[in-house]
N, C-alpha and C positions, 0 to 999 in steps of 0.2 A: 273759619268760613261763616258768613252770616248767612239768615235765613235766606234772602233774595238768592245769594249765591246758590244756595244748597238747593234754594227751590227752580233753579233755571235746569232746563234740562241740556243731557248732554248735547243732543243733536236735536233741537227744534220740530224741524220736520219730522224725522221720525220719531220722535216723543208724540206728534200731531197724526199720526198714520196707526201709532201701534195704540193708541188711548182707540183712536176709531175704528180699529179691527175689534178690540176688547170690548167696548161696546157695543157694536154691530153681531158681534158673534155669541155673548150673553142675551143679546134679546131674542135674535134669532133663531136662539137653541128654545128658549122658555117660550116664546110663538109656537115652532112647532111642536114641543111636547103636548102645551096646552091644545094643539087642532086634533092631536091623535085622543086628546082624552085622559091624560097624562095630570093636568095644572088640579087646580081649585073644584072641589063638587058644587059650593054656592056660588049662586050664578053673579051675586056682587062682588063677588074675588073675582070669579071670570072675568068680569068688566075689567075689575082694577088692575089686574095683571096684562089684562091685554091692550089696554088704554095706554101704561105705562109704557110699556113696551114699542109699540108705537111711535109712542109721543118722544122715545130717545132716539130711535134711529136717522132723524135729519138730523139732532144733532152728532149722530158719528159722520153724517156726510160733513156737514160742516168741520168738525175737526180736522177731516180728512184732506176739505180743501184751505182752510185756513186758520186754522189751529198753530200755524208755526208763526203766525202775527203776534199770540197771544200774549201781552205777560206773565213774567216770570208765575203770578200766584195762583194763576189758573194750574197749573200742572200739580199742586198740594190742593186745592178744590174740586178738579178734577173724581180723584181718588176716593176724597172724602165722601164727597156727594157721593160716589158709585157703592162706598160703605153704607151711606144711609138707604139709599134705594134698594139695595138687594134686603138688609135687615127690617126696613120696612114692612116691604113684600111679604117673605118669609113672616112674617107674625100677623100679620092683615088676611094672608092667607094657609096662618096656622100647618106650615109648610117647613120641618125642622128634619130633612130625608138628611141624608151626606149627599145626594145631590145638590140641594138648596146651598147647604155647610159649601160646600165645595167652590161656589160662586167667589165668596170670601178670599179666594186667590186671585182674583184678575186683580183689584186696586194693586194687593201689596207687588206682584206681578211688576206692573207697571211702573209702579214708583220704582221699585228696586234697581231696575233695568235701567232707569232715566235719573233719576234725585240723588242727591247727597243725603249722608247718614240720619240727619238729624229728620227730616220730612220721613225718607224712610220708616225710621223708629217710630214716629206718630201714626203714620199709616196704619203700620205693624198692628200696634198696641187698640187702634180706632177698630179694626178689622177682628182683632181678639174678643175687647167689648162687645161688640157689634152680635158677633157670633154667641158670646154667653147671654148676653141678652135675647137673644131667639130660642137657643136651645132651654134656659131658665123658664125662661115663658110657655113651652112648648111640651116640653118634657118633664118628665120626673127627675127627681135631683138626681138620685144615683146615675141616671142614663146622663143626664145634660152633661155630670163632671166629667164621666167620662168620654164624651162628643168632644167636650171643649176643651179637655188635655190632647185628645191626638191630634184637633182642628189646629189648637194654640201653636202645640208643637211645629205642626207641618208649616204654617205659614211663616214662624220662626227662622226657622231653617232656611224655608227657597230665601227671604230676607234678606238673611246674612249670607248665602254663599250667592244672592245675583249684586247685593255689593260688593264681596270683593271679587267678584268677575269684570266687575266694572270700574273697580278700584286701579285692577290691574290691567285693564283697556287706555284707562286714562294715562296709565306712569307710561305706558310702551308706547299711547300717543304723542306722550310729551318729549319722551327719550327723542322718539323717530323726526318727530319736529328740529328740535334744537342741532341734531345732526345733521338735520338739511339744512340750518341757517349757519352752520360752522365749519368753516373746510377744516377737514380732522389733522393737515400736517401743521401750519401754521396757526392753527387758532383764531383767523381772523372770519371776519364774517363772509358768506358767497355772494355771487354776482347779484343773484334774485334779491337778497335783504337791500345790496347795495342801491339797482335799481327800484326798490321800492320806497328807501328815504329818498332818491334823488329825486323821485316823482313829488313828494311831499314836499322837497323843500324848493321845487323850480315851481312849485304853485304859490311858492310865499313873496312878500316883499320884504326889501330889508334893504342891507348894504349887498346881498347877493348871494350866489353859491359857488364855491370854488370847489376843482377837482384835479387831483393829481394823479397819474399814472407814474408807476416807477417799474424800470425792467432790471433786474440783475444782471450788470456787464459783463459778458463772458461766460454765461453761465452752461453752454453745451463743453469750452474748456473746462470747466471744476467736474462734471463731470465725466468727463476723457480721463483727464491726467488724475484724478484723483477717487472715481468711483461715484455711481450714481449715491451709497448713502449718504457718501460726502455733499453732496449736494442737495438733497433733501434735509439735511443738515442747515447749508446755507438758507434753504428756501425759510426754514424754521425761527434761525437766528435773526433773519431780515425781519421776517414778520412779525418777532417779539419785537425788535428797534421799532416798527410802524405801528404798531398796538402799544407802546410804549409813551408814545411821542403823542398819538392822536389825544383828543380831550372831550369832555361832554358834549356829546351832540352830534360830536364826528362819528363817519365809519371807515372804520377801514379795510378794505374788503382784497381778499386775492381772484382775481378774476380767472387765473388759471396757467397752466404752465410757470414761470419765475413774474410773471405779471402782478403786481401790486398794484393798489388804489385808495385814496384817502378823500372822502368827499368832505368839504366842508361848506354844511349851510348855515347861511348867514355872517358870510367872514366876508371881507372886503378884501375888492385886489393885491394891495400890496400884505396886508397881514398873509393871505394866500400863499404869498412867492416866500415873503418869510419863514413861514412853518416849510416848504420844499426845499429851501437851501437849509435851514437846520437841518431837517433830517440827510440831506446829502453827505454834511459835515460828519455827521452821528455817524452812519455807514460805516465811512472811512477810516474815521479813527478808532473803531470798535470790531476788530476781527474777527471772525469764527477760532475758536480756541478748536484744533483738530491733536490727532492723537500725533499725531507727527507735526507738530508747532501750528502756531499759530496760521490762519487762510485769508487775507490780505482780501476784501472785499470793495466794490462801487458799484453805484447806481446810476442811472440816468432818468430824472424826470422830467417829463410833458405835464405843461400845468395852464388850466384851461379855467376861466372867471367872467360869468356871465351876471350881471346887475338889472335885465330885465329879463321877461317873457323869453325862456329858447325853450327845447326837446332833451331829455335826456342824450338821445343819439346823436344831438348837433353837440352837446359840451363832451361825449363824451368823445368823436370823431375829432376835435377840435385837440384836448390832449392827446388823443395818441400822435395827430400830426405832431406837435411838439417835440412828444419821445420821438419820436424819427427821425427830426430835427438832432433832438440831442446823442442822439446815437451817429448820427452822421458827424456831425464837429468834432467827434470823439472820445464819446461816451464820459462818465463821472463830469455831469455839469446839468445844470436845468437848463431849461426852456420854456418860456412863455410866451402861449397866444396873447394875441388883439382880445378886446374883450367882445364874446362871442356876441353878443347882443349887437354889436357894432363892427363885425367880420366885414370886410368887402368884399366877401363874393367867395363859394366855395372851391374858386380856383386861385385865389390869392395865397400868399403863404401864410400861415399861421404867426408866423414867430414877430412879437412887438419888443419885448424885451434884452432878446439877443441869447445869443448862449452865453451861461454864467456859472463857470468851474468854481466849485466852493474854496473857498479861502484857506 
């Protein structure tokens, strides 16, 4: 992972919300201690403590509204600078309490919760310095190593256990993702991936976008006479043949029930029909091997090819007329629309090419 990587936070916005609580809530606490009488005895520390202080709090408002604009490098600057300001402070105002020490946890805080390892670990380390330079300056050696052994320690720690809390937010976000873009019996991609390339590819030009629906014939029969595993079975083997067949670029998506779909952007009509009567061929000739012999399979596809400006919903309303089509003539055969861009009218029929029983 490169540094840009490592340094983008997870979530933008709240990387921009939680940096401007952590600021907002640092200055706000060292305000009020300093009003009770708490801050600096010289009254030039008082300035500068309270000047500073101040002078950060628009910017957490600012973060807070637009901090999720920022570039990736702000969120490692961020940290830094909040490193330099609190050790600053602290030695300006000859201020080395475990109050002061304690501050030294919002950066690392922050990054941990938002950054990847590597910013993390500099933070860490900026934040360790940061603090034995206060305490060194401040204190007597004996006392400062021992400040700066338990500070070192503590911020070590929160470090490494909020990355991997975050390590392990990420893997469970990724898992939970690719589970939603993958129907778990077939393998193939869901509707949402499908209608999210169709939308990409019916905003392009080219030779156009082609789309195939295909329904498994007879499929409430395989699971009658033969058992619904059996037929979760067939939905599987169907899906490996169409995830087989598809190629770079395509998708091929199960829309739900024995429903199949194969988008293809950027293929031209006839190439289109081509790849639909292959795979009708493939089907066919390729049975589900069952435990009691082989399961004798066919499909029927609706296949829809629009070469200018349509809608997802008009190509994909366009095939299913087709499959309907080819289910009516009698199923195991394609069907092709008119090309959709040139439809005559949503009550015309679909079908230009004819129904076409594979060979």
């Amino acid at each position: 992972m490169s540094w840009e990587q490592a340094c983008r936070p997870r979530d933008p916005r709240g990387a921009a919300r939680a940096a401007a609580v952590l600021v907002a809530v640092a200055a706000l606490v060292t305000l009020v201690f300093t009003a009770l009488g708490q801050g600096p005895s010289s009254l030039v520390a008082l300035v500068l403590v309270t000047g500073v202080n101040l002078a950060v709090l628009p910017l957490a408002v600012a973060l807070y509204r637009h901090g999720h604009r920022a570039p990736a490098a702000t969120w490692l600057v961020t940290p830094v600078v909040g490193i330099a300001i609190i050790a600053g402070l602290d030695v300006a105002t000859a201020d080395a309490s475990a109050a002061a020490q304690a501050f030294f946890a919002f950066p690392v805080v922050f990054a941990a919760s938002q950054l990847g390892r590597k910013p993390v670990a500099l933070v860490t380390v900026l934040a360790v310095l940061g603090n034995a330079w206060v305490v060194f300056t401040l204190l007597p050696p004996g006392r400062a190593a021992t400040d700066l052994a338990y500070i070192g320690a503590m911020l070590t720690v929160l470090a490494a256990v909020l990355v991997q809390a975050g390590e392990r937010q990420d893997r469970l976000v990724t898992r939970l993702t690719e589970q939603a873009a993958v129907d778990p019996l077939t393998g193939l991609a869901t509707r949402r991936v499908l209608d999210d390339a169709a939308a990409c590819a019916l905003a392009q030009t080219g030779d156009g976008t082609g789309l195939m629906i295909l329904d498994l014939d007879r499929f409430k029969v395989i699971n009658d006479e033969r058992g619904h595993p059996v037929g979760d079975d067939a939905l599987a083997h169907v899906g490996d043949l169409l995830r087989r067949r598809a190629q770079a670029g395509t998708i091929a998506s199960r829309l739900g029930g024995d429903e199949m779909a194969l988008l293809l952007p950027g293929w031209g009509r006839q190439a289109t029909l081509d790849v639909a009567e292959e795979l009708l061929r493939l089907v066919r000739r390729t049975p589900l091997r069952g435990a009691d012999g082989p399961v004798p399979l066919t499909v029927s596809i609706g296949v829809a090819h629009t070469s200018a400006h349509t809608t997802m919903r008009e190509l994909y309303a366009a095939a299913d007329a087709a499959l309907y089509d080819a289910k009516a003539d009698g199923r195991d055969r394609v069907v092709m629309t008119d090309d959709v861009s040139r439809a005559p009218g949503p009550h015309a029929s679909p079908r230009a090419s004819g129904a076409r029983p594979g060979a």
